[in-house]
C-alpha positions in Angstrom: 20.0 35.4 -2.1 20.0 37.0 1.5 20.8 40.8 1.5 23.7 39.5 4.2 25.7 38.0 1.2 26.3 41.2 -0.4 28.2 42.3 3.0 30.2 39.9 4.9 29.3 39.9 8.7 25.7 41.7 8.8 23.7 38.7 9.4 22.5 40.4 12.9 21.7 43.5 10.8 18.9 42.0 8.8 15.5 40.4 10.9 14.8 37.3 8.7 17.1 34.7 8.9 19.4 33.1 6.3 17.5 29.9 5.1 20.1 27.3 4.7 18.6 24.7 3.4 19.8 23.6 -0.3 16.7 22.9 -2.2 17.3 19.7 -3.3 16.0 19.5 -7.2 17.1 15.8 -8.4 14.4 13.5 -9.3 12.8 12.1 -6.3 14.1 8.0 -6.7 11.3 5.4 -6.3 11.6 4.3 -3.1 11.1 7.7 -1.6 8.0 8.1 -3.9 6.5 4.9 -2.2 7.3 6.2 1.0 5.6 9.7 0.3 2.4 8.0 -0.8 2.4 5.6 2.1 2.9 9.1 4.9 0.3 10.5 2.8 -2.2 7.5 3.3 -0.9 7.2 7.1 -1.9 11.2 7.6 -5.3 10.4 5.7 -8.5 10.8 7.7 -9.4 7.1 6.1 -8.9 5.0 2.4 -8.2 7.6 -0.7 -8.9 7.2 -4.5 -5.4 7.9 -7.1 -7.1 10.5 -8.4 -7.5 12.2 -4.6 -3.9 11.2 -3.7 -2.7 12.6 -7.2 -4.3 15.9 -6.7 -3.4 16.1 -2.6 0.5 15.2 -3.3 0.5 17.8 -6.7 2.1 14.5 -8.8 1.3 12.9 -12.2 -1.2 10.1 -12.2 1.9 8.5 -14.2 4.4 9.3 -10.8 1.6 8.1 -8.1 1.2 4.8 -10.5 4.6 4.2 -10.5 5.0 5.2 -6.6 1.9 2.7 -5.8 3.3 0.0 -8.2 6.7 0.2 -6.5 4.8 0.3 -2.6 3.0 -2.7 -3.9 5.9 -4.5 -5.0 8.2 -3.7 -2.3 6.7 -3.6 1.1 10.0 -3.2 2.8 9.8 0.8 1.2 7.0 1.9 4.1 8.9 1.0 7.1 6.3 -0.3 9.1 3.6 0.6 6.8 2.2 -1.3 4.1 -0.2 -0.4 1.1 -3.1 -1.4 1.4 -6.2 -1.8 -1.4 -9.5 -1.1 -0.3 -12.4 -2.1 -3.1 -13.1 -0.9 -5.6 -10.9 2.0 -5.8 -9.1 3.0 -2.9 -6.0 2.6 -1.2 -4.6 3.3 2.5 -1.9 2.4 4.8 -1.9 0.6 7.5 1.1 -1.6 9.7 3.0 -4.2 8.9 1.4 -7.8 9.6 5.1 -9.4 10.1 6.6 -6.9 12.7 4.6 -7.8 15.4 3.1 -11.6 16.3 -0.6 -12.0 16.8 -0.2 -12.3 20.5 1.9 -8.9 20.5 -1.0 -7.1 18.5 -3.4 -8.5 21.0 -1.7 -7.4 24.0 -1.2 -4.3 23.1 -4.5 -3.8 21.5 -6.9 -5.3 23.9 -8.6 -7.0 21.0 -8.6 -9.2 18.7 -9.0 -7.1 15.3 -7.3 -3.8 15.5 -8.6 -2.7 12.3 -12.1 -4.9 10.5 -10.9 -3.6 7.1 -7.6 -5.2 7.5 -7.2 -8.8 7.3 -3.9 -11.0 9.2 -1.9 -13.5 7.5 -3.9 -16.4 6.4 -4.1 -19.5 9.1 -3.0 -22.9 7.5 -6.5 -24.1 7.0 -7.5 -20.7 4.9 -4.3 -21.8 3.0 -4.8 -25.1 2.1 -8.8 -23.7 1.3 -7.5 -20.9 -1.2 -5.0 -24.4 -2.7 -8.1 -26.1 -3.0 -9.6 -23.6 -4.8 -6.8 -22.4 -7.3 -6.7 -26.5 -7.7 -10.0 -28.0 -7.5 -12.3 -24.8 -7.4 -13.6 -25.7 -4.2 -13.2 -27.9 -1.0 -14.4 -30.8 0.3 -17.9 -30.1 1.6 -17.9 -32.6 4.6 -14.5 -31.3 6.1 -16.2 -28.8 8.7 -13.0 -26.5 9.0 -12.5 -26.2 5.3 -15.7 -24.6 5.2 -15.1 -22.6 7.7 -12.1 -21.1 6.2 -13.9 -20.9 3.2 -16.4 -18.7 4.9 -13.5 -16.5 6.3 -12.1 -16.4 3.1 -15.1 -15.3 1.0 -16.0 -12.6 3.9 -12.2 -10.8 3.1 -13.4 -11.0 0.1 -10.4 -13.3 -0.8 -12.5 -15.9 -2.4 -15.3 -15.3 -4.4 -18.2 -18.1 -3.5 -20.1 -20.0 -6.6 -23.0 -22.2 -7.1 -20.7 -24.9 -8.5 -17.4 -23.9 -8.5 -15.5 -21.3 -6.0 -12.9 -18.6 -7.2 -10.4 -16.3 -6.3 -11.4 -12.6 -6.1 -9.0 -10.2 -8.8 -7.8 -9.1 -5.7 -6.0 -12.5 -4.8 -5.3 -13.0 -8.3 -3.3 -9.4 -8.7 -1.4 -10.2 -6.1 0.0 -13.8 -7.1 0.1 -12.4 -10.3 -2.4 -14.0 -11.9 -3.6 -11.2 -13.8 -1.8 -9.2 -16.1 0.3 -6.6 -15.5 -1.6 -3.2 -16.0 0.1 -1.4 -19.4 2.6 1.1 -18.9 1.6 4.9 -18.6 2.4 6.8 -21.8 2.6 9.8 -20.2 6.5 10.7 -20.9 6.4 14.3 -19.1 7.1 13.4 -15.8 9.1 9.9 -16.5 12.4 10.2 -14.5 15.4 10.6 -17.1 17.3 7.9 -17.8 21.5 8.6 -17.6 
């Protein structure tokens, strides 16, 4: 309460303002949780651990799993940031890949690879070399540009390389959900009630 409420018309008596901002105190929705995690990883000197981005946003480790999960599952929630995971345990943001075309990035860049940590859509020979893989588990040695890929491939650390048989890395597998699903949080506290 400002002291000005009590009489009408004495706002120029008193020298700190009226703050009229209503304090908003509904459950922040998921969406806007991804988004706040993504700003947070955006304003980040470089890649954070949960546990740094739990204690630097003042959440749950339940509400930043459930923020990530949804950021994760829905790319569209950043705007033109995405999540990204850096190994083992880290995550950061960084922009879209499907905004801009390659040629755009590069002109505005002056480079080819704004950013060695992050890796561009996959050409069509790196897909038909991850195919191979999920298939076959491996390529056909003599094909020159299948190996290739396969090279580019196991230095994003998208394919991991074997003596006899080639195979995705967990990464890869996570994200065509090849892997299970990680258990639900127990923690209850901090769970957004359900009407």
């Amino acid at each position: 309460m400002h002291p000005a409420d009590l009489m009408p018309g004495s706002d120029d008596l008193f020298e700190l303002p009226r703050h009229r901002q209503v304090i908003d105190r509904r459950p922040a929705s998921a969406d806007h949780d991804a988004l706040t995690v993504l700003t947070a990883l955006a304003y980040a000197d470089g890649p954070l651990t949960a546990d740094a981005l739990t204690a630097a946003l003042s959440w749950t480790r339940h509400r930043l799993d459930a923020a990530l999960d949804r950021a994760r599952a829905h790319p569209d929630a950043g705007g033109v940031l995405v999540l990204r995971h850096v190994p083992p345990d880290a995550y950061t943001a960084t922009p879209r890949l499907d905004i801009l075309d390659s040629y755009q990035v590069d002109a505005l860049t002056g480079r080819k690879n704004l950013n060695p940590s992050v890796r561009g859509p996959i050409q069509p020979a790196e897909a038909e070399a991850l195919l191979r893989v999920w298939v076959d588990g491996g390529i056909d040695p003599h094909d020159a540009a299948q190996r290739q890929a396969l090279e580019d491939l196991a230095a994003a650390e998208m394919v991991t390389r074997g003596d006899i048989i080639d195979r995705f890395h967990d990464n890869v597998l996570y994200s065509l959900r090849m892997l299970p699903e990680p258990s639900p949080p127990t923690d209850t506290d901090s769970a957004i009630p359900l009407s």
